[in-house]
TIBA-28121 format. One line per 5 residues: number of its first residue (from 1); their letters; for each residue x, y, z of C-alpha. Coordinates in Angstrom, 3 decimals. Layout:
N
NUM) A) X/Y/Z; ...
END
This chain:
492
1) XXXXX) 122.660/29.602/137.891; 120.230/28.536/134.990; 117.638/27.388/137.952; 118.512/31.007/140.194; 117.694/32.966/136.767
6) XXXXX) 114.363/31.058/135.874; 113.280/31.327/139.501; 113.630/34.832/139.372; 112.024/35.750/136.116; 109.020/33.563/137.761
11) XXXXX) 108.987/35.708/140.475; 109.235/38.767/138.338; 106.314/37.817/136.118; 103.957/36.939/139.385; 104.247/40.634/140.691
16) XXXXX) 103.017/41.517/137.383; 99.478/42.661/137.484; 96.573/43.562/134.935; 97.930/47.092/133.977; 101.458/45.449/133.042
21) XXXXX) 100.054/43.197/130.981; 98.226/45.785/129.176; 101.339/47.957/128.281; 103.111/44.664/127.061; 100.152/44.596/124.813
26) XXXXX) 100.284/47.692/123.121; 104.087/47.339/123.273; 103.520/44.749/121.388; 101.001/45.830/118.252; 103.547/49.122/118.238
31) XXXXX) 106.485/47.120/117.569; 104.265/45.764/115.029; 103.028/48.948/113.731; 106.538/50.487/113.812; 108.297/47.641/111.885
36) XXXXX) 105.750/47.996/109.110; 106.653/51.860/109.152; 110.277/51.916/109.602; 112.335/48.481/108.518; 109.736/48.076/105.192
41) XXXXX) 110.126/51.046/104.196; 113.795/50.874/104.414; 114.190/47.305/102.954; 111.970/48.411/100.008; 114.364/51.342/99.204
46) XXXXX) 112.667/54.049/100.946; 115.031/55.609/103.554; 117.790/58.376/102.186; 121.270/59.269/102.195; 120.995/61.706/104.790
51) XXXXX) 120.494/60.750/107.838; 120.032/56.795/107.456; 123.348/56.145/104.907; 125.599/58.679/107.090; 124.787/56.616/110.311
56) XXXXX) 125.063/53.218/108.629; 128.492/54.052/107.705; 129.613/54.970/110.950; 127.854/51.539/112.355; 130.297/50.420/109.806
61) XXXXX) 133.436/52.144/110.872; 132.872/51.402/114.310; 131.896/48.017/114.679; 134.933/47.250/112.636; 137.243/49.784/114.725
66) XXXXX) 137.995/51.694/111.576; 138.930/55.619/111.711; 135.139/57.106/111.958; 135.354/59.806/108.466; 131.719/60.026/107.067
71) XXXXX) 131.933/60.269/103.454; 128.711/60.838/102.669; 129.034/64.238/103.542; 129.049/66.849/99.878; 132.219/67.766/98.829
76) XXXXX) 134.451/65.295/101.553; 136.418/63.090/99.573; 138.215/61.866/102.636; 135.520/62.038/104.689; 134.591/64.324/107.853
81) XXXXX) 135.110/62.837/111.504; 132.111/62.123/113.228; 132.372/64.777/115.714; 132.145/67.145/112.896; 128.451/67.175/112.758
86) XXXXX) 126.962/66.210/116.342; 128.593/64.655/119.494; 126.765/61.672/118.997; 129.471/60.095/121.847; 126.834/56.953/122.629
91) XXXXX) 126.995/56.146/118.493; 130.479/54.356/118.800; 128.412/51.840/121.212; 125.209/51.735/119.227; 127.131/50.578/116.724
96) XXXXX) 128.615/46.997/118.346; 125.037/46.021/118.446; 125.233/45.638/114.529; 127.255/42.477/115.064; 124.048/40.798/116.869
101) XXXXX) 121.000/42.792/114.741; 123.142/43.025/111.300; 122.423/45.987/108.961; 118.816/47.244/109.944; 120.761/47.411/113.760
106) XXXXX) 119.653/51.423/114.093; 116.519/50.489/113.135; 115.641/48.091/115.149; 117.265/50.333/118.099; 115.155/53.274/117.620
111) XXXXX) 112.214/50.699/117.506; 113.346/49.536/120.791; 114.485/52.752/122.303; 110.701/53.692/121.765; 109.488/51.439/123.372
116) XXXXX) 111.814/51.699/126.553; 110.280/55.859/126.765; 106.979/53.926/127.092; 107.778/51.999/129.855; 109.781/55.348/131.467
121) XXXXX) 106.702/57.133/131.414; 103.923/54.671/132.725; 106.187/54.004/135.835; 107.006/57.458/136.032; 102.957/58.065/136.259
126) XXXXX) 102.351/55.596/138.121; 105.029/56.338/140.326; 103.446/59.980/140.767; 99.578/58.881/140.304; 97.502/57.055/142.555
131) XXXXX) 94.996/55.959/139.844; 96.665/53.023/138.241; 94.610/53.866/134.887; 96.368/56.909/134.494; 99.838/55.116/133.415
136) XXXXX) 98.064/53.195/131.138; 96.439/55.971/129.127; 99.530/57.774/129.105; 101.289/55.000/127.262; 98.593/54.875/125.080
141) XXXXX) 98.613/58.467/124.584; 101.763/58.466/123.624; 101.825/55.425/121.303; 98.946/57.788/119.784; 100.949/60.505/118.628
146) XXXXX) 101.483/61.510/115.701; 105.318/62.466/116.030; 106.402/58.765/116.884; 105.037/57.671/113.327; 106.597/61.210/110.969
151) XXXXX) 109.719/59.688/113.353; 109.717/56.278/112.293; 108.763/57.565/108.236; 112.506/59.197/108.310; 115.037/57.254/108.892
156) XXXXX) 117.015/56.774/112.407; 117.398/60.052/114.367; 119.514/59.705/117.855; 117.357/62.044/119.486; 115.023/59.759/120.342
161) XXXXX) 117.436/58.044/122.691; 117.627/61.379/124.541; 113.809/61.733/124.485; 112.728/58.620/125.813; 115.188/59.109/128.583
166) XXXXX) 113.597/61.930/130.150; 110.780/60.401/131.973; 113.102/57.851/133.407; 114.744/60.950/134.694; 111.833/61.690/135.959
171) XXXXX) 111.398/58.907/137.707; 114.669/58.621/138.749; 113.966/62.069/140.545; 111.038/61.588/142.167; 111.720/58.801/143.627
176) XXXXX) 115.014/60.419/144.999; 116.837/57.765/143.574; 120.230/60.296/143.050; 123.054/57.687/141.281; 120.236/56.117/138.660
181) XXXXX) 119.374/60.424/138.006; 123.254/60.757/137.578; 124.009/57.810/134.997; 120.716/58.727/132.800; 121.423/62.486/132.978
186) XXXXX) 125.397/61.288/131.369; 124.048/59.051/128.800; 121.251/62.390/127.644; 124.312/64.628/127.497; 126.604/61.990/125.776
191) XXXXX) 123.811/61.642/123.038; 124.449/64.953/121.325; 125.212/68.618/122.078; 121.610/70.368/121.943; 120.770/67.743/124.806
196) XXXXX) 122.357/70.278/127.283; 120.203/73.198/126.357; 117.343/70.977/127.067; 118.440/69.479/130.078; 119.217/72.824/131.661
201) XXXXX) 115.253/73.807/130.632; 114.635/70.279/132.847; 116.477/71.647/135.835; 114.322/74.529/136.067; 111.352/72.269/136.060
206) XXXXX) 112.378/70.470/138.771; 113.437/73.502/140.672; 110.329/74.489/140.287; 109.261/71.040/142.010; 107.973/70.697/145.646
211) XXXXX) 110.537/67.832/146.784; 112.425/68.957/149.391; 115.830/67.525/148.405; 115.131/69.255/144.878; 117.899/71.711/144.574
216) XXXXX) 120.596/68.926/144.895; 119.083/68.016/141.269; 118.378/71.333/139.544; 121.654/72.455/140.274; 123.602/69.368/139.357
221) XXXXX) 121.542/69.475/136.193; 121.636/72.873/135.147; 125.293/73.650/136.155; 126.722/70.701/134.170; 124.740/71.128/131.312
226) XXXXX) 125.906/74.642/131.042; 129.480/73.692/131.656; 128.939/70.949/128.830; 126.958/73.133/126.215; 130.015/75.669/126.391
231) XXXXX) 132.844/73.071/126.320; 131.132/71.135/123.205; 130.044/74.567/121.574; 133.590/76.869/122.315; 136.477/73.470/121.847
236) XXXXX) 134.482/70.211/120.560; 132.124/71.090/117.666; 134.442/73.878/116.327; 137.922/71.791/116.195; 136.118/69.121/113.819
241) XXXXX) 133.911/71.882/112.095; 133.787/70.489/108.118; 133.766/74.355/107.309; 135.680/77.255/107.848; 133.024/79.743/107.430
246) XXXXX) 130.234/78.036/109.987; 131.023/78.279/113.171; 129.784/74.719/114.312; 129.644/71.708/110.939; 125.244/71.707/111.284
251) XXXXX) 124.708/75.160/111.750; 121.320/76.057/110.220; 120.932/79.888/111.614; 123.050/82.034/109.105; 119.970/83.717/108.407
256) XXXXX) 119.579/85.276/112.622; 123.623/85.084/113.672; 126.930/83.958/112.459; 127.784/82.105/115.990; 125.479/81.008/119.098
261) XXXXX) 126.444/84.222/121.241; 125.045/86.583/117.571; 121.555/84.490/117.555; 121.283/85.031/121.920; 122.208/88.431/120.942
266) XXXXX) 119.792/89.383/118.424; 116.999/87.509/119.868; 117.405/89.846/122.947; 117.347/92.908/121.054; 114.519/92.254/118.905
271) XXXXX) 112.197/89.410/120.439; 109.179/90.333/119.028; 110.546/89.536/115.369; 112.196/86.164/116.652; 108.838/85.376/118.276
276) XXXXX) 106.377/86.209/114.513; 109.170/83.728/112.961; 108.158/80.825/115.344; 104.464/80.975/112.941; 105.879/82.478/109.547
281) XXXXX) 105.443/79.727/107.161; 102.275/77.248/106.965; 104.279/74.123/108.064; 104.909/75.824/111.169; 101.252/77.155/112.060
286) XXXXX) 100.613/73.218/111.495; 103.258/72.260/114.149; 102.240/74.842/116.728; 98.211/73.815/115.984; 99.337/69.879/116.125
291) XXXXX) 100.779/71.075/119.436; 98.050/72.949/120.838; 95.468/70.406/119.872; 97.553/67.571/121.190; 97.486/69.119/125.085
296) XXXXX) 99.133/72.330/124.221; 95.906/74.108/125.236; 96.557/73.006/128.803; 99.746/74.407/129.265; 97.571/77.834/129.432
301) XXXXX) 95.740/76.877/132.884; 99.149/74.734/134.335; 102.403/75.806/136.113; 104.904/77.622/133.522; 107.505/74.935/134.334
306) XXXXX) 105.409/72.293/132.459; 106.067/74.498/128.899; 109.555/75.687/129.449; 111.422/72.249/128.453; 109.269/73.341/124.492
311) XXXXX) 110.661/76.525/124.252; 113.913/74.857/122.789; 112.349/72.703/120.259; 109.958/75.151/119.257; 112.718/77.584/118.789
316) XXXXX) 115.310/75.354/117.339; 112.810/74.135/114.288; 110.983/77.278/114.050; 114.125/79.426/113.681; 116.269/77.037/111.410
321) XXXXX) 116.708/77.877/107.657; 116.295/74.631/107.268; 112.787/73.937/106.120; 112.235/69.839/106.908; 112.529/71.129/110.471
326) XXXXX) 109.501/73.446/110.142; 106.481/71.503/110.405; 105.726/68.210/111.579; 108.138/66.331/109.454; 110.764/63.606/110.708
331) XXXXX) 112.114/63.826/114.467; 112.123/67.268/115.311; 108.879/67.203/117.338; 109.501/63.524/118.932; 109.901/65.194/122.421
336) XXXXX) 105.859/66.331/122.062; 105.638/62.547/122.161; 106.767/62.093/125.958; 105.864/65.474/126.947; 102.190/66.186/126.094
341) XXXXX) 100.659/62.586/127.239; 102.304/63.569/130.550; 100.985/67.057/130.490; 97.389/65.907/129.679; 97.757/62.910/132.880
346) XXXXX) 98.935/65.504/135.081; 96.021/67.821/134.257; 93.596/65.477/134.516; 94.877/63.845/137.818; 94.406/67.405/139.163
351) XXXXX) 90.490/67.276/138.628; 88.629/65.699/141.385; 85.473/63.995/139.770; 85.898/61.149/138.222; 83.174/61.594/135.579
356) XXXXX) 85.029/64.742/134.374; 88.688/62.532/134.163; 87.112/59.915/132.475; 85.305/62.610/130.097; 88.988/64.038/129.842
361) XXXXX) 90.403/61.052/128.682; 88.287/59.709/126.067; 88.564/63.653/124.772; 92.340/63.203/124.062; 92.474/59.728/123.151
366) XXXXX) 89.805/60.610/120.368; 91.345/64.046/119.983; 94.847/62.173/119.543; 93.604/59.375/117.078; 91.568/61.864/114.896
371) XXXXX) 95.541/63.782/114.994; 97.026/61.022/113.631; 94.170/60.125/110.826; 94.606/63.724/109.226; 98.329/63.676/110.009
376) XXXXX) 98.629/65.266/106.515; 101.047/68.369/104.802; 103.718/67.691/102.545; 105.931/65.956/102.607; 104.519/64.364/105.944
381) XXXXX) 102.113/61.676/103.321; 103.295/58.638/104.670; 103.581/59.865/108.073; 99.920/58.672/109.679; 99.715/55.692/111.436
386) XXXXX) 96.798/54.771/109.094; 98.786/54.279/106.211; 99.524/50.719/107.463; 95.875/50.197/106.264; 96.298/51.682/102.819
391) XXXXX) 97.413/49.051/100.517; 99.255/51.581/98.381; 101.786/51.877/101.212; 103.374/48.513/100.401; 104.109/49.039/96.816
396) XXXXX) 107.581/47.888/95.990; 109.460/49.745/93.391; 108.806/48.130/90.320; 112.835/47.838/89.586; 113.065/46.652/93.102
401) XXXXX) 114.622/42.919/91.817; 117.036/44.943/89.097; 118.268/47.331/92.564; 118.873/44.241/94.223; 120.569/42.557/91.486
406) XXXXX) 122.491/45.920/90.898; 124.281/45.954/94.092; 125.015/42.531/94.494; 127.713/43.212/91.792; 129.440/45.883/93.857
411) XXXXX) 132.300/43.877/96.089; 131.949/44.774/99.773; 135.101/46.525/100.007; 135.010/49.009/96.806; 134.581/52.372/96.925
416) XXXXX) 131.050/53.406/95.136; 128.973/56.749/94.198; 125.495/56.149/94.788; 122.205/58.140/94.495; 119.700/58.752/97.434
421) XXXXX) 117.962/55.713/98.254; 121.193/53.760/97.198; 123.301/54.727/99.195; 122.100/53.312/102.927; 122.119/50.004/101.599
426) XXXXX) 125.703/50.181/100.039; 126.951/52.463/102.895; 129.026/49.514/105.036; 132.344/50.466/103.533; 134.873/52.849/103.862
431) XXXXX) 134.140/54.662/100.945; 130.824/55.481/100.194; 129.708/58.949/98.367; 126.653/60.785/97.538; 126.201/61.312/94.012
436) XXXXX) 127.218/63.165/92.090; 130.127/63.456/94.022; 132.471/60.756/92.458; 136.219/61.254/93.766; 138.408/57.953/93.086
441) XXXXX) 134.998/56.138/93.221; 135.595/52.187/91.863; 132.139/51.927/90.911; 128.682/54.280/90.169; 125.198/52.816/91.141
446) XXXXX) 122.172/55.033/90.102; 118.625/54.322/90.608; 117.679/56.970/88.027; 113.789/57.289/89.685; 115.738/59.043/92.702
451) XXXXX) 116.202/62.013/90.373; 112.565/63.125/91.167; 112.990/62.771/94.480; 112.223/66.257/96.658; 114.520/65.227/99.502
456) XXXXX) 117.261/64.662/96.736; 119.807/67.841/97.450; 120.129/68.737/93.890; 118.945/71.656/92.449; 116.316/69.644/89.532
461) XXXXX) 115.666/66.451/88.185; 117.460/67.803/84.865; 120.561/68.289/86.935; 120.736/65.338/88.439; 120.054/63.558/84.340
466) XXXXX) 122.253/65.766/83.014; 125.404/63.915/85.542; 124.145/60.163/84.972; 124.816/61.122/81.180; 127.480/62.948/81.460
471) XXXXX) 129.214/59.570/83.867; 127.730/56.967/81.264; 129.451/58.943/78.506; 132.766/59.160/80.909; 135.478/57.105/79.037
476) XXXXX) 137.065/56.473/82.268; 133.741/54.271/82.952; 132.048/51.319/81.235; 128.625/50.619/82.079; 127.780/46.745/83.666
481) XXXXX) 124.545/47.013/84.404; 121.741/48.922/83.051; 118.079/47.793/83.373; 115.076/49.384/84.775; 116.467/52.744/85.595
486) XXXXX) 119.060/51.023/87.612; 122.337/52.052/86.631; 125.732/50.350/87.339; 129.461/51.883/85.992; 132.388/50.185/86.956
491) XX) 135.991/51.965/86.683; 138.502/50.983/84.054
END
């Protein structure tokens, strides 16, 4: 069998040719590039409670078959079932790969994940396009833009399972290949519940199509993503809601409708004020210009089926109260990534001199480098690829020995309180808060410098001062470690 498996990967590597070699290149540097972005930054005490310490907990929970109650959440003592926030249904299996990739497992997922939507889309193009040249620019088009990188500067996201998956829809449908489409289109709508709304914008893309056998697909896809947006939104989400008084545990549209049908509803009776919101606040003129400069522009002179699968995001950031989702920070924009290198491909396989496609193409890789260089509005800093070349990036915390030191004295099983940038590294237990919240907590560890921190959810830095005192001066506490800002109270 060991001879029959060799044999074949021989034969596998022969058909490759000179294109294939080049995407396993830049493959390559990216997982490079993205392992300097993402795992340093969290093994140097960058990443954040929310989203990285929530998910670690659940890789926890699951991998050891453990009732799945994130306690992260504020003001959960006993936690909130992870159906409460998203119907993250593929997490439960993300999370056995933790006993092969160990604590960074999400990580190194996402990393990989990544790399898989470049792969979807150059056979997807090249699938489509007879000009081999064309895959190849759209993987390095996409490896370009600047939403992988303010991505991989946040944390783990699952989205970016969904979104890489797309163009291996894609592919899946083009080449009429019907069961593949099928199994893909499960796993997208088993990833969470906004993955429907999107996949019913996809349908109408591909009814749109020209394929003859295309209506077998649309329908299939729109139809069950309809009947899966209203059973997750009507029965799922609301039975495991952490909150009476939201109508779904993430809702983040008080401000435009109590429920899903009040938002449709208002929207329809006054669009125009739904549509100024989309551009109300700087950080979202920067994500609409990032998208217009980044192939947006084309969309103008293409087939309206090519923008309808944006509408959602747009209107989903744009429209939050929620303001990290405005602009081009963390994953909300990561499905620009697959979307608008295939946009600009298409486009330019549609113009018939080659001088002009070649012009074309050094436009937008230029036009998509210079994107990423000025990739630049708070709190987006760290989020160009270019900061890999600015020596200031790798700066370790200069208590980083004393944080290390600090939670090796917490026992893997106790129950602990930690601040921000804490807690994803003590989150592999079954009882891990966000502090301030405390509870029946054995055991307090504070790295005091997160107090400054803007992502921290407390209202100041005094606040958050004013509880490390008020814990340290707790008689029900005694302090075992205090050095360096890094603080360490054990229960009596």
């Amino acid at each position: 069998m060991k001879k029959n498996f060799s044999l074949s990967l021989h034969h596998y590597v022969r058909k490759l040719d000179v294109w294939d070699y080049l995407v396993i290149l830049f493959s390559l540097v990216f997982f490079i590039v993205g392992y300097v972005i993402s795992i340093y930054a969290h093994q140097t005490f960058r990443s954040n409670a929310m989203d990285m310490g929530l998910y670690n907990q659940y890789v926890y929970l699951f991998s050891h078959f453990k009732y799945p109650a994130g306690t992260i959440y504020q003001n959960a003592p006993n936690g909130i079932f992870f159906l409460g926030d998203h119907t993250t249904f593929i997490l439960p299996i993300e999370s056995m790969f933790y006993w092969i990739l160990g604590k960074n497992v999400l990580l190194y997922l996402q990393l990989f994940y990544l790399i898989v939507g470049a792969i979807g889309l150059y056979k997807l193009v090249r699938f489509q396009y007879s000009k081999k040249y064309l895959s190849v620019l759209t993987v390095v088009l996409y490896y370009l833009h600047y939403s992988i990188y303010n991505t991989l500067s946040f944390d783990f996201h699952v989205t970016v399972l969904f979104v890489i998956l797309i163009p291996w829809l894609l592919y899946f449908y083009f080449s009429h290949q019907l069961k593949s489409y099928i199994i893909i289109f499960t796993i997208i709508l088993l990833i969470r519940e906004d993955t429907a709304i999107y996949m019913t914008m996809l349908g109408i893309f591909i009814m749109a199509s020209e394929q003859e056998y295309k209506w077998k697909y649309s329908l299939l896809t729109i139809l069950f993503s309809v009947f899966y947006f209203i059973l997750v939104y009507k029965f799922i989400l609301p039975m495991y809601k952490p909150l009476a008084s939201l109508p779904i545990g993430n809702w983040r549209f008080n401000h435009i409708g109590n429920s899903i049908d009040d938002v449709i509803k208002n929207i329809l009776d006054n669009p125009g004020k739904f549509i100024s919101m989309i551009v109300d606040t700087p950080e979202k003129q920067v994500k609409i210009k990032y998208l217009l400069y980044s192939g947006g522009l084309l969309l103008f002179f293409m087939h309206w089926k090519y923008s309808i699968i944006l509408i959602p995001s747009i209107l989903i950031s744009c429209l939050s109260n929620e303001w990290s989702m405005w602009g081009n920070f963390g994953h909300y924009n990561i499905l620009f990534a697959i979307w608008m290198p295939y946009v600009i491909i298409t486009f330019i396989s549609s113009i018939k001199p080659f001088i002009i496609q070649m012009i074309l193409s050094i436009f937008f890789l230029y036009q998509y480098f210079e994107l990423n260089v000025n990739n630049y509005l708070e709190p987006t800093k760290w989020s160009k690829i270019t900061k890999i070349l600015d020596t200031h990036y790798y700066y370790q915390r200069y208590n980083m020995e004393e944080i290390k030191e600090a939670i090796r004295l917490i026992p893997d099983n106790a129950s602990v309180s930690a601040s921000m940038c804490a807690v994803p590294h003590l989150a592999f237990r079954e009882r891990i808060y966000y502090f301030p919240d405390v509870f029946n907590a054995e055991y307090i560890a504070v790295i005091e410098n997160d107090c400054n921190d803007r992502y921290y959810y407390l209202p100041s830095p005094a606040y958050c001062y004013l509880e490390i005192n008020k814990y340290k001066n707790n008689k029900n506490y005694i302090t075992i470690y205090h050095k360096n800002n890094v603080l360490v109270l054990k229960k009596k």
